[in-house]
C-alpha positions as CSV (number, residue, x, y, z in Angstrom):
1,X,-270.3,14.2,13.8
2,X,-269.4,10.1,13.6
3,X,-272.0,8.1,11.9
4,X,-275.0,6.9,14.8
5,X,-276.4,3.4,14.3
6,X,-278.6,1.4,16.4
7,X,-278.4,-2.6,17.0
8,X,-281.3,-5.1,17.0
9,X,-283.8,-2.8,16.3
10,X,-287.6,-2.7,13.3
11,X,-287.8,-0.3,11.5
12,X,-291.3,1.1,10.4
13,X,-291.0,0.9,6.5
14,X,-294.3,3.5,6.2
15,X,-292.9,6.4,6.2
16,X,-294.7,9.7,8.8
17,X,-295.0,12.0,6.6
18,X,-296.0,15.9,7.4
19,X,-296.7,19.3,5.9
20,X,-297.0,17.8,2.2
21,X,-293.6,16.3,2.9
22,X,-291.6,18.8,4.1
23,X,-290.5,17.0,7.5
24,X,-290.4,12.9,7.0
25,X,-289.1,10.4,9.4
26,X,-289.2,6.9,10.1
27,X,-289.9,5.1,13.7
28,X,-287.1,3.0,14.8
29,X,-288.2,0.6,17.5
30,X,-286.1,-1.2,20.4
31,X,-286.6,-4.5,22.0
32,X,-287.4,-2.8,25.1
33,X,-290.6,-0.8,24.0
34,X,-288.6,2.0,23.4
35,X,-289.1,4.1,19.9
36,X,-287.1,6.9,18.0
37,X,-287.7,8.7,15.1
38,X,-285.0,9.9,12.6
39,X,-286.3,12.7,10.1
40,X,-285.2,15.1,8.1
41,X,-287.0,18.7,8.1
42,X,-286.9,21.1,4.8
43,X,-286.8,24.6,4.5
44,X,-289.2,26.1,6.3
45,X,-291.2,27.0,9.9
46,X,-293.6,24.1,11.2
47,X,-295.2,23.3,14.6
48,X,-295.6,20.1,16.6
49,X,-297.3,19.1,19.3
50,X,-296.1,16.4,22.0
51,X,-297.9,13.8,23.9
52,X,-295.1,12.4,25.8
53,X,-291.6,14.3,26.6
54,X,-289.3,14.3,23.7
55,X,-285.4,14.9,22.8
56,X,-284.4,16.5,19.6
57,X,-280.9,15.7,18.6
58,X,-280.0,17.5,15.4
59,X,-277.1,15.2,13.8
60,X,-276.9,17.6,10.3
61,X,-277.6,20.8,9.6
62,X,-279.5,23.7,11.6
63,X,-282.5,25.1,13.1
64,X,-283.8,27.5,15.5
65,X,-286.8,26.3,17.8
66,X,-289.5,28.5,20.1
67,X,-290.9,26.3,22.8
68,X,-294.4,26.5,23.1
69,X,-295.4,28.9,26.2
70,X,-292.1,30.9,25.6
71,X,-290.9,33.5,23.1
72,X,-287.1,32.6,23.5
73,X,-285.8,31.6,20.2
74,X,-282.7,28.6,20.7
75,X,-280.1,28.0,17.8
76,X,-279.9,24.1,17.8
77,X,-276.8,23.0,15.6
78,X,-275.6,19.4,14.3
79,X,-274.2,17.8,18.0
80,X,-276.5,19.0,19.7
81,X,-280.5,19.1,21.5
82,X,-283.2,20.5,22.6
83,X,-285.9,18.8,25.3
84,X,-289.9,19.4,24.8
85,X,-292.1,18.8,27.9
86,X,-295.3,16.5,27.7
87,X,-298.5,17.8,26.3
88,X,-296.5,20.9,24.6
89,X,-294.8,22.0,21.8
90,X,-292.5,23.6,19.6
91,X,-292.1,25.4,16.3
92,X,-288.9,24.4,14.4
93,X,-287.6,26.3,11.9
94,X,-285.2,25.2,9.3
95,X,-283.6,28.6,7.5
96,X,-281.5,26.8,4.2
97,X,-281.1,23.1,3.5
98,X,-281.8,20.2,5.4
99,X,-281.9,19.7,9.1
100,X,-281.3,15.7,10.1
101,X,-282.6,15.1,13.3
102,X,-283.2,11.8,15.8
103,X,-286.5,12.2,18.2
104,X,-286.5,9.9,21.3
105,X,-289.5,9.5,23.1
106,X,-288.8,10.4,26.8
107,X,-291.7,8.8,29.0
């Protein structure tokens, strides 16, 4: 996959750190009120919960993710997504390695 960047953008320095660092990421924010987050998940099988809609691109590595209210497990490889609905979920789980994702905020 070629290198992503974004233009004219802050960058939270703080880091959001989650299950005792095993998935970190960093807001990126836009000029127009827009906000990403780019992460990196470890090993391992977590859950999230989502407020507003969300895209998951995965630009390294691997994962498989179980939306919440389903039992369908999707492989989501480096290139491509996976879209979570407002006030739901997901578990994500990251076999081997690391899996580098971006999250953009939807709503």
């Amino acid at each position: 996959m070629s290198a992503i960047s974004f233009s004219d953008v802050s960058v939270d320095a703080k880091a959001n750190v989650y299950f005792d660092g095993r998935v970190v990421s960093h807001t990126v924010r836009f000029k127009d009120g827009s906000k990403k987050t780019l992460g990196l998940i470890y090993a391992g099988e977590y859950h999230f919960g989502t407020a507003a809609p969300e895209r998951m691109e995965i630009i390294a590595g691997a994962c498989t993710v179980v939306l919440d209210g389903t039992t369908e497990v999707h492989e989501v490889h480096a290139g491509s997504h996976f879209d979570v609905a407002r006030d739901s979920g997901f578990t994500i789980t990251v076999k081997d390695g690391i899996c580098e994702y971006i999250c953009s905020f939807l709503a």
